[in-house]
N, CA, C and O atoms as a GROMACS GRO file, in nm:
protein
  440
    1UNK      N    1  13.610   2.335   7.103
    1UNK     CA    2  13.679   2.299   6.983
    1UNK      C    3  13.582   2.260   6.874
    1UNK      O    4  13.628   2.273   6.760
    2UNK      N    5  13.471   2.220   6.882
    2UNK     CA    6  13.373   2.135   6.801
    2UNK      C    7  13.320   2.289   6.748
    2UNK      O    8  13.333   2.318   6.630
    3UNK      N    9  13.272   2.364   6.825
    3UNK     CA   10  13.182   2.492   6.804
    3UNK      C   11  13.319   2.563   6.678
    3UNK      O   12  13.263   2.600   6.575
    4UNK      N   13  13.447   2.580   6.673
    4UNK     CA   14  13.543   2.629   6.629
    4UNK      C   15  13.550   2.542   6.514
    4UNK      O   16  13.580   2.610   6.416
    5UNK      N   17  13.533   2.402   6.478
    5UNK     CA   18  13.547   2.365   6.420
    5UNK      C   19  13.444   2.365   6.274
    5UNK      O   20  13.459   2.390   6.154
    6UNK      N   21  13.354   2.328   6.350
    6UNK     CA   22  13.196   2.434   6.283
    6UNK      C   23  13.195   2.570   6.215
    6UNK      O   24  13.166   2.625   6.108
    7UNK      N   25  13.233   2.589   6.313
    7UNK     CA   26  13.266   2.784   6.233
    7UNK      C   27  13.350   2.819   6.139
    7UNK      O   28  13.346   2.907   6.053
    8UNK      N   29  13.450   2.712   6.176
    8UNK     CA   30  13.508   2.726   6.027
    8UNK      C   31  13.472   2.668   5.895
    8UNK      O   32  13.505   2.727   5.793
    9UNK      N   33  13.392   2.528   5.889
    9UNK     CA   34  13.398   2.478   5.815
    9UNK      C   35  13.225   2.541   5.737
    9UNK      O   36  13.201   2.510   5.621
   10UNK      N   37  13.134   2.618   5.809
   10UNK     CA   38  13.058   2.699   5.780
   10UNK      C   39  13.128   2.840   5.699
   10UNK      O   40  13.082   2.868   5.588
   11UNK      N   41  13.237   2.926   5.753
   11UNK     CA   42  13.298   3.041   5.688
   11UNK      C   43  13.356   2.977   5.562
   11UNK      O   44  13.357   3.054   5.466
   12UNK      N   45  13.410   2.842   5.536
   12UNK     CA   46  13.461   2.789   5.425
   12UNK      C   47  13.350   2.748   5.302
   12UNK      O   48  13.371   2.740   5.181
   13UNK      N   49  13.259   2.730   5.358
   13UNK     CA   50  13.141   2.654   5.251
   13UNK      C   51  13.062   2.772   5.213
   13UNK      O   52  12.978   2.775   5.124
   14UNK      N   53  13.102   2.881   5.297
   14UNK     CA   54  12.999   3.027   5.311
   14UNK      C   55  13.122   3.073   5.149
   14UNK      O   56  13.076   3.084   5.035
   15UNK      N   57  13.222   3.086   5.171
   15UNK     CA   58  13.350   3.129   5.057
   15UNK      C   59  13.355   3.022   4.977
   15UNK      O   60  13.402   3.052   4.867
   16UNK      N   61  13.325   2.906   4.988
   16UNK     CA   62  13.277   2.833   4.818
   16UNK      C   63  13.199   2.844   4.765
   16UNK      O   64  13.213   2.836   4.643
   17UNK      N   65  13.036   2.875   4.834
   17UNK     CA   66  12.945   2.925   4.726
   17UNK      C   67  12.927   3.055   4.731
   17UNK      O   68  12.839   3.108   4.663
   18UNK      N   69  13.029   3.143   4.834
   18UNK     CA   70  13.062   3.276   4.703
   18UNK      C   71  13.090   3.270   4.582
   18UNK      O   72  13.033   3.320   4.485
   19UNK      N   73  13.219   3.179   4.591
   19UNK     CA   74  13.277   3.182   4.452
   19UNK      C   75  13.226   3.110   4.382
   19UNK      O   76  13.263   3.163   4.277
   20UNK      N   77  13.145   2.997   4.340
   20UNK     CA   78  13.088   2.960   4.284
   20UNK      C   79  12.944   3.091   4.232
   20UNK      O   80  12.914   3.096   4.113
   21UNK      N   81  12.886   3.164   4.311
   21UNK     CA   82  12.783   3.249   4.321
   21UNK      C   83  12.838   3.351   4.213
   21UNK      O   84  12.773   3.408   4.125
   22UNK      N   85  12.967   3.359   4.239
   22UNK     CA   86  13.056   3.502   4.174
   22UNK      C   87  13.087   3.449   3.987
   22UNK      O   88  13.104   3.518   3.886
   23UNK      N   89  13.081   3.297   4.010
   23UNK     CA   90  13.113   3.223   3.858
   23UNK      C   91  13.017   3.258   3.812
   23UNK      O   92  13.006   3.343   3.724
   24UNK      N   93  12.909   3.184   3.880
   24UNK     CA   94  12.773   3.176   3.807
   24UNK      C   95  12.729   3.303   3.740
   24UNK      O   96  12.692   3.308   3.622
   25UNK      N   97  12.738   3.424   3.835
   25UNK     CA   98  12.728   3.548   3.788
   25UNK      C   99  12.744   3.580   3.708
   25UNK      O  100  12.657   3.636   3.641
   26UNK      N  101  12.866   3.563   3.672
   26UNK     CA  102  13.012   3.609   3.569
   26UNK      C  103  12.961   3.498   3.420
   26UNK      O  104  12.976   3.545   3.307
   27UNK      N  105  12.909   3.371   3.434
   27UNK     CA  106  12.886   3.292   3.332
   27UNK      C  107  12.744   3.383   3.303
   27UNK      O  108  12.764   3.465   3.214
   28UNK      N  109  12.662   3.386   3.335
   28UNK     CA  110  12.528   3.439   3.317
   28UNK      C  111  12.595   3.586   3.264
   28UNK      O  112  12.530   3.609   3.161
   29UNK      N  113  12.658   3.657   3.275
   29UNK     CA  114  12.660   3.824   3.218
   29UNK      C  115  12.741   3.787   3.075
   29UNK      O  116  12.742   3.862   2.978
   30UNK      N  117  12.809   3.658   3.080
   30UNK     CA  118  12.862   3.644   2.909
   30UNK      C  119  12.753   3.600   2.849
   30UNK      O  120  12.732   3.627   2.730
   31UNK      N  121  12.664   3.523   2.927
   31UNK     CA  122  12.556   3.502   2.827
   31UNK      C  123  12.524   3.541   2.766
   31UNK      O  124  12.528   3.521   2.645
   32UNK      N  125  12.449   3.660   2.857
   32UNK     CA  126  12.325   3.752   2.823
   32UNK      C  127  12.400   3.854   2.726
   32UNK      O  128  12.338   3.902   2.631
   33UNK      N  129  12.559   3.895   2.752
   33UNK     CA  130  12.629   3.949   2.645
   33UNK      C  131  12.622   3.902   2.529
   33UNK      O  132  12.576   3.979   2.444
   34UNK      N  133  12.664   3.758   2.482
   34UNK     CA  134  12.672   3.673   2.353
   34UNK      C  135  12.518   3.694   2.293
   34UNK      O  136  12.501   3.720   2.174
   35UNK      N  137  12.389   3.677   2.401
   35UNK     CA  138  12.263   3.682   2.330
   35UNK      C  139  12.257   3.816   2.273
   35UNK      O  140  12.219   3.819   2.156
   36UNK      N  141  12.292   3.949   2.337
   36UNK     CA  142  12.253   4.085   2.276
   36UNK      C  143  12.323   4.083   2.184
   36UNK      O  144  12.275   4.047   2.077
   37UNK      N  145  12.447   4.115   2.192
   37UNK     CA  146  12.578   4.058   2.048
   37UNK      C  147  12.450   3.952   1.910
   37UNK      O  148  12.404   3.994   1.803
   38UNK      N  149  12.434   3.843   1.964
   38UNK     CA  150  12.346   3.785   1.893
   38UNK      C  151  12.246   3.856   1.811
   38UNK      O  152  12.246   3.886   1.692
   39UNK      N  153  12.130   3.882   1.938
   39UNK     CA  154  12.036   3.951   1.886
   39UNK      C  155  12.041   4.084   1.774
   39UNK      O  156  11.970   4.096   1.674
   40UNK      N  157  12.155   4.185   1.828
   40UNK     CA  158  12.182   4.304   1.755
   40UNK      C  159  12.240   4.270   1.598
   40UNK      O  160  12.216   4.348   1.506
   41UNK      N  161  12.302   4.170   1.584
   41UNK     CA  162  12.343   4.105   1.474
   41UNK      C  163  12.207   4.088   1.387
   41UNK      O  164  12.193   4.142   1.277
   42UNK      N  165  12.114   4.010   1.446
   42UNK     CA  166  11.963   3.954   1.384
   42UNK      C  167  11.899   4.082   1.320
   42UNK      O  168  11.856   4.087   1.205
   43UNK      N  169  11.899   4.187   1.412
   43UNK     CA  170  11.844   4.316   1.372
   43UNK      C  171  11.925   4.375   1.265
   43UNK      O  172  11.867   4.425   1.168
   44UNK      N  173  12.040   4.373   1.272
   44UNK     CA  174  12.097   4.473   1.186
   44UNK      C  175  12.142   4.422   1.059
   44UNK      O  176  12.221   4.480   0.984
   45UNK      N  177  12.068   4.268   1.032
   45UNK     CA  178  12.086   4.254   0.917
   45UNK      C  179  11.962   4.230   0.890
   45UNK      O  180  11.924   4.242   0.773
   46UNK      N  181  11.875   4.192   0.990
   46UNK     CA  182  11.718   4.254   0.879
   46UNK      C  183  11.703   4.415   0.893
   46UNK      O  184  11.589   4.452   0.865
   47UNK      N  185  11.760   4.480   0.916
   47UNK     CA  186  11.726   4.606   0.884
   47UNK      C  187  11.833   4.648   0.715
   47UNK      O  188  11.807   4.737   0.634
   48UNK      N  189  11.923   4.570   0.712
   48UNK     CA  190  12.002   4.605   0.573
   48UNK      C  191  11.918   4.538   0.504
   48UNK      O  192  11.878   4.583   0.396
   49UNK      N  193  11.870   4.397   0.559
   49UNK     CA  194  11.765   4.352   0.436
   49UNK      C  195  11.631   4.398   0.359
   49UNK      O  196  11.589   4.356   0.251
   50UNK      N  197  11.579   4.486   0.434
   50UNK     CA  198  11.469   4.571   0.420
   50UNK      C  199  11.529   4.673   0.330
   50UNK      O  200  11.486   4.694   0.217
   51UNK      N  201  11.629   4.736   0.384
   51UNK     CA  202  11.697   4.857   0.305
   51UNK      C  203  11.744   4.787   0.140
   51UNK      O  204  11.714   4.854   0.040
   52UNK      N  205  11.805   4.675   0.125
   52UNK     CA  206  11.816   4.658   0.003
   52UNK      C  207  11.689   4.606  -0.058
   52UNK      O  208  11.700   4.602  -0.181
   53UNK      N  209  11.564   4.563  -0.011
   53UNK     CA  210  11.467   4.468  -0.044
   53UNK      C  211  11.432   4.652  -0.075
   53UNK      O  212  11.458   4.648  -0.196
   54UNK      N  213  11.404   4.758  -0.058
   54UNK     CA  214  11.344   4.879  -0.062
   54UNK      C  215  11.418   4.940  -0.243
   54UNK      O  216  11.362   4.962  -0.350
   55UNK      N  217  11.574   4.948  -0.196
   55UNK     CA  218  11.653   4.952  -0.294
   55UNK      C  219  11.612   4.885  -0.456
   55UNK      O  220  11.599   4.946  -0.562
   56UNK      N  221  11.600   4.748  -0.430
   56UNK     CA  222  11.564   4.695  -0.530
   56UNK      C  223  11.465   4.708  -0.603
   56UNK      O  224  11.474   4.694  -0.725
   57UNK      N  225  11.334   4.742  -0.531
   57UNK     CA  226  11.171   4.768  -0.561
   57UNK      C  227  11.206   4.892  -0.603
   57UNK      O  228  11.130   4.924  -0.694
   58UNK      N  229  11.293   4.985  -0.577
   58UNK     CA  230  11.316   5.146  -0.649
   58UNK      C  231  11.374   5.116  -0.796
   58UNK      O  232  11.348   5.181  -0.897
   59UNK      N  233  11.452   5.008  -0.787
   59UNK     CA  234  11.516   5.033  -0.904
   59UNK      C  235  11.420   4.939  -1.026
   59UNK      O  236  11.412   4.966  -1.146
   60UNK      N  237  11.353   4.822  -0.955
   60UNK     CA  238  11.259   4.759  -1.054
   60UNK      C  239  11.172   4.896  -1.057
   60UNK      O  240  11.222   4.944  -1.159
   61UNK      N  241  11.097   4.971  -1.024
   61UNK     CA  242  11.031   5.068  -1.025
   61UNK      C  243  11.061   5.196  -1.161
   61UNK      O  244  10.993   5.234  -1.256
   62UNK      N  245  11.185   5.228  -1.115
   62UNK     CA  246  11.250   5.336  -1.257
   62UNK      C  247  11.315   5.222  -1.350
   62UNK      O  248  11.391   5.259  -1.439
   63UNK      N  249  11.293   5.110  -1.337
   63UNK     CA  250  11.296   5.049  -1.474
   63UNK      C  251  11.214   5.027  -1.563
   63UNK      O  252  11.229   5.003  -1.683
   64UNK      N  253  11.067   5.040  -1.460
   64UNK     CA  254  10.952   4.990  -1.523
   64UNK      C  255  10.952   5.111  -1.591
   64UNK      O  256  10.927   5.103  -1.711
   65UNK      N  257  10.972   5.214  -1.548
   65UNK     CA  258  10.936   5.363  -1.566
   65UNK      C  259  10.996   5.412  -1.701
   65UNK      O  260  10.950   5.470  -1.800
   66UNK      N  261  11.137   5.356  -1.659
   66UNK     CA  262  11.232   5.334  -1.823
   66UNK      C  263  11.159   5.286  -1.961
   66UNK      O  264  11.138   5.340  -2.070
   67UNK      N  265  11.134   5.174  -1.913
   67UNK     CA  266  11.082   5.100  -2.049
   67UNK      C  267  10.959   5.149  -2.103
   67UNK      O  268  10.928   5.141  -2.222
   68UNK      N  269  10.865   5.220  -1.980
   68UNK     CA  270  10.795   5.297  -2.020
   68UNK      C  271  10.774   5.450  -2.144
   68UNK      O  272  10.712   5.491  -2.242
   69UNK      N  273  10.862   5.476  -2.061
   69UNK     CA  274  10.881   5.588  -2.139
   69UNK      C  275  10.948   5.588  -2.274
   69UNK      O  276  10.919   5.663  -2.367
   70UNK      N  277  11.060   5.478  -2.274
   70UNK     CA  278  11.095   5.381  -2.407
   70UNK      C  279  10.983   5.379  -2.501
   70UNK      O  280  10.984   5.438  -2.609
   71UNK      N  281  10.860   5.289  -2.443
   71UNK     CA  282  10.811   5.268  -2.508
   71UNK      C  283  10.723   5.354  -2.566
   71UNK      O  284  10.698   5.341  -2.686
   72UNK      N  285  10.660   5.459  -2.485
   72UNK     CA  286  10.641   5.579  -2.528
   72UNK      C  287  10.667   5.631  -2.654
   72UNK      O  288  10.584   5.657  -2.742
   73UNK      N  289  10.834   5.647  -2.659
   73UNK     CA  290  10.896   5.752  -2.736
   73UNK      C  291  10.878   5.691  -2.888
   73UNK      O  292  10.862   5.749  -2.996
   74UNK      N  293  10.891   5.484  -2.835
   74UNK     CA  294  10.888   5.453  -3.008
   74UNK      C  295  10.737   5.462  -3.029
   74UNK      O  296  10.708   5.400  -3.131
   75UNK      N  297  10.621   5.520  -2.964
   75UNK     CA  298  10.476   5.486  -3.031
   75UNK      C  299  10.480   5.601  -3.128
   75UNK      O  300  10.464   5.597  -3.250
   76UNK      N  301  10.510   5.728  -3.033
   76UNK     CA  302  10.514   5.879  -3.068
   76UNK      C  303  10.611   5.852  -3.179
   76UNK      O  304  10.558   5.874  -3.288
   77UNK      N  305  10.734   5.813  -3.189
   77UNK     CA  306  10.796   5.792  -3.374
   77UNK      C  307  10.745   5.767  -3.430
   77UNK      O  308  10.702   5.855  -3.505
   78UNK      N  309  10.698   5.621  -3.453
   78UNK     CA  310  10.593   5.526  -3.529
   78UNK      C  311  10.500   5.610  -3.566
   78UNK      O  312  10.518   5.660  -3.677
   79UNK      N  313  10.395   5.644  -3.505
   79UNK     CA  314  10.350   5.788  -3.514
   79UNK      C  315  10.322   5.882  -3.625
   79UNK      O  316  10.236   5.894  -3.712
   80UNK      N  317  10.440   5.949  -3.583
   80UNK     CA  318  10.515   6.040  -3.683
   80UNK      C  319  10.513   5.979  -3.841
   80UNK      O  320  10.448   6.011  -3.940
   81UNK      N  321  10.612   5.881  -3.818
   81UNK     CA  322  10.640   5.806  -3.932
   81UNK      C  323  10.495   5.781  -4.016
   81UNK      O  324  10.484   5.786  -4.138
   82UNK      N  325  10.429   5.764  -3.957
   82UNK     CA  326  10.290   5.687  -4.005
   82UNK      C  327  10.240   5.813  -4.094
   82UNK      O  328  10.263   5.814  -4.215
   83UNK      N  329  10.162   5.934  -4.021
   83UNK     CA  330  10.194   6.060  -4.005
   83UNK      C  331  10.220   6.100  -4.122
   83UNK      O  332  10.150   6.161  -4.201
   84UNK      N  333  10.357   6.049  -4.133
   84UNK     CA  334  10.425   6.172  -4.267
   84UNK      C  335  10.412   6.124  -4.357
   84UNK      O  336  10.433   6.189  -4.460
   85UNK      N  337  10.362   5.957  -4.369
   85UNK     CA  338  10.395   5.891  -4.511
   85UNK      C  339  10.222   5.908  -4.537
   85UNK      O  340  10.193   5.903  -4.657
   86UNK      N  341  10.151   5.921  -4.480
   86UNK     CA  342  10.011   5.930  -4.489
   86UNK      C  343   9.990   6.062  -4.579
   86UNK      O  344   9.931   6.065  -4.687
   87UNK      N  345  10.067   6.204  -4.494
   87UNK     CA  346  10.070   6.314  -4.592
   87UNK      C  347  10.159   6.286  -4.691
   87UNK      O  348  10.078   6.277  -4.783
   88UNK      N  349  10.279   6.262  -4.750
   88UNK     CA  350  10.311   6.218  -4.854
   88UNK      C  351  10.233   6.172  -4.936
   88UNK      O  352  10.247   6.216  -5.050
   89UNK      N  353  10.125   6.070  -4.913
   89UNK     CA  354  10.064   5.970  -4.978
   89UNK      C  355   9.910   6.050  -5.043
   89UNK      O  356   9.855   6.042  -5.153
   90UNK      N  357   9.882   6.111  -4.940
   90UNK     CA  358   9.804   6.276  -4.954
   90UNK      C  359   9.835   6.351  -5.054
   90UNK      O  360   9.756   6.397  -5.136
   91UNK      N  361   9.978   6.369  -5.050
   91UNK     CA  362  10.018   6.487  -5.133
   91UNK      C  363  10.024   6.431  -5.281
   91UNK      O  364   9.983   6.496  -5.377
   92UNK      N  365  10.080   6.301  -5.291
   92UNK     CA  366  10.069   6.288  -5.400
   92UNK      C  367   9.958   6.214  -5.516
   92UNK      O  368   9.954   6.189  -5.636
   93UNK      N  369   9.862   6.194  -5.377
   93UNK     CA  370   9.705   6.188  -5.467
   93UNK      C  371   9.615   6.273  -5.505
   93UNK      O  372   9.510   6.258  -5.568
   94UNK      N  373   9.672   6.378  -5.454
   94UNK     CA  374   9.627   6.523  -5.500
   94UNK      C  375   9.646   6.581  -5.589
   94UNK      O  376   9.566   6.636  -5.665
   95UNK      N  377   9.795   6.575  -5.591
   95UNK     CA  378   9.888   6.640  -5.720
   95UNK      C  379   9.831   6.512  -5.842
   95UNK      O  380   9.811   6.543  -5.960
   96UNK      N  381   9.812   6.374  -5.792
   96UNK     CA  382   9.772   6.287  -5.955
   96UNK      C  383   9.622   6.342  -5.986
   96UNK      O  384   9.602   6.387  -6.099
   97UNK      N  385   9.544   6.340  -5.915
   97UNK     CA  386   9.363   6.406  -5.913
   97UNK      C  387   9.438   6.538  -5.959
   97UNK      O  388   9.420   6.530  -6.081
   98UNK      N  389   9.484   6.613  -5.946
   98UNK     CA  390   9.490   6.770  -5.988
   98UNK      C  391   9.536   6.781  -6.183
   98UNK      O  392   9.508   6.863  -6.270
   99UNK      N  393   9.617   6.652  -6.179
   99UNK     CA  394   9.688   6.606  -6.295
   99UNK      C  395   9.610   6.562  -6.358
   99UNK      O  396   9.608   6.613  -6.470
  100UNK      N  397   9.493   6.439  -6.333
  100UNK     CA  398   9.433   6.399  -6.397
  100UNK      C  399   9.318   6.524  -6.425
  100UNK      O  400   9.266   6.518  -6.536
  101UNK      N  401   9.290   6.594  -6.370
  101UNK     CA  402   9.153   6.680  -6.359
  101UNK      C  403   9.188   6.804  -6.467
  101UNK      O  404   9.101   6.863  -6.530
  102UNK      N  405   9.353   6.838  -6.477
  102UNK     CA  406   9.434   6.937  -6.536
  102UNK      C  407   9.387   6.834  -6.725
  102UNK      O  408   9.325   6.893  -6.814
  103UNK      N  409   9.437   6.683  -6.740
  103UNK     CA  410   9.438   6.636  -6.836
  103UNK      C  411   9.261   6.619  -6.919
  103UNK      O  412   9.230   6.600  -7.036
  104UNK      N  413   9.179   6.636  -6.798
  104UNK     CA  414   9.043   6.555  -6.872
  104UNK      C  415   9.052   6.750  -6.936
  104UNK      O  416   9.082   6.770  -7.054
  105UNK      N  417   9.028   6.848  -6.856
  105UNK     CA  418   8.987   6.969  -6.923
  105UNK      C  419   9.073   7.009  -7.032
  105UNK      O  420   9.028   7.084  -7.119
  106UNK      N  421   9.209   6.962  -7.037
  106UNK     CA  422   9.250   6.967  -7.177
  106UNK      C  423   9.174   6.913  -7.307
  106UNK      O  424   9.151   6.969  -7.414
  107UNK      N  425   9.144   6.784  -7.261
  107UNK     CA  426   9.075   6.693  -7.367
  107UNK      C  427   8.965   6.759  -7.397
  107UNK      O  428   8.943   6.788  -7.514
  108UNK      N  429   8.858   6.802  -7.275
  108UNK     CA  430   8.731   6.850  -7.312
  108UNK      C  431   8.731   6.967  -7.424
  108UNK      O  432   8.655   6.983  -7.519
  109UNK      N  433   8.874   7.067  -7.369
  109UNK     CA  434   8.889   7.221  -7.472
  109UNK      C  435   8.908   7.096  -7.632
  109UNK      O  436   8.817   7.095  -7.715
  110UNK      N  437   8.982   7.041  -7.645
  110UNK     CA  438   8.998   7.052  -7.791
  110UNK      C  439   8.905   6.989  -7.817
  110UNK      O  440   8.875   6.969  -7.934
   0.00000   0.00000   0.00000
């Protein structure tokens, strides 16, 4: 009876830390679930963060590029402008020297 009594109370303690063995298991695989869940979260928003941190440096980039070429376009006006009033300013110190040079040889004939 003692040997029977043993044996059972060994097959019983053998089926509590199964089930306890089977918890533990079962607690440890949500873990390690919640950590990858976790982890994949960590990644996939530094990988959007890189992607917009990339995004942004493109667009400061063709802005710089913008203003560049902005600025460009007003040197090349300015330019121009400068340019044309210079020949204007040309043209009509020529035409006064041509005028004045037209007036002295009048004077000289008479």
């Amino acid at each position: 009876r003692c040997v029977a009594a043993v044996v059972i109370q060994s097959v019983a303690r053998s089926m509590q830390c199964q089930r306890e063995l089977a918890s533990l298991k079962e607690a440890a695989v949500k873990n390690d679930r919640a950590r990858l869940s976790a982890a994949a979260v960590v990644i996939q928003s530094f990988r959007r963060s890189v992607v917009c941190q990339r995004m942004v440096e493109d667009v400061k980039r063709r802005n710089r590029e913008h203003i560049g070429m902005r600025i460009a376009a007003a040197t090349t006006i300015q330019s121009k402008v400068r340019s044309r009033n210079c020949q204007n300013e040309l043209s009509r110190r020529r035409s006064l020297a041509c005028k004045r040079s037209t007036s002295a040889t009048k004077l000289q004939s008479q």
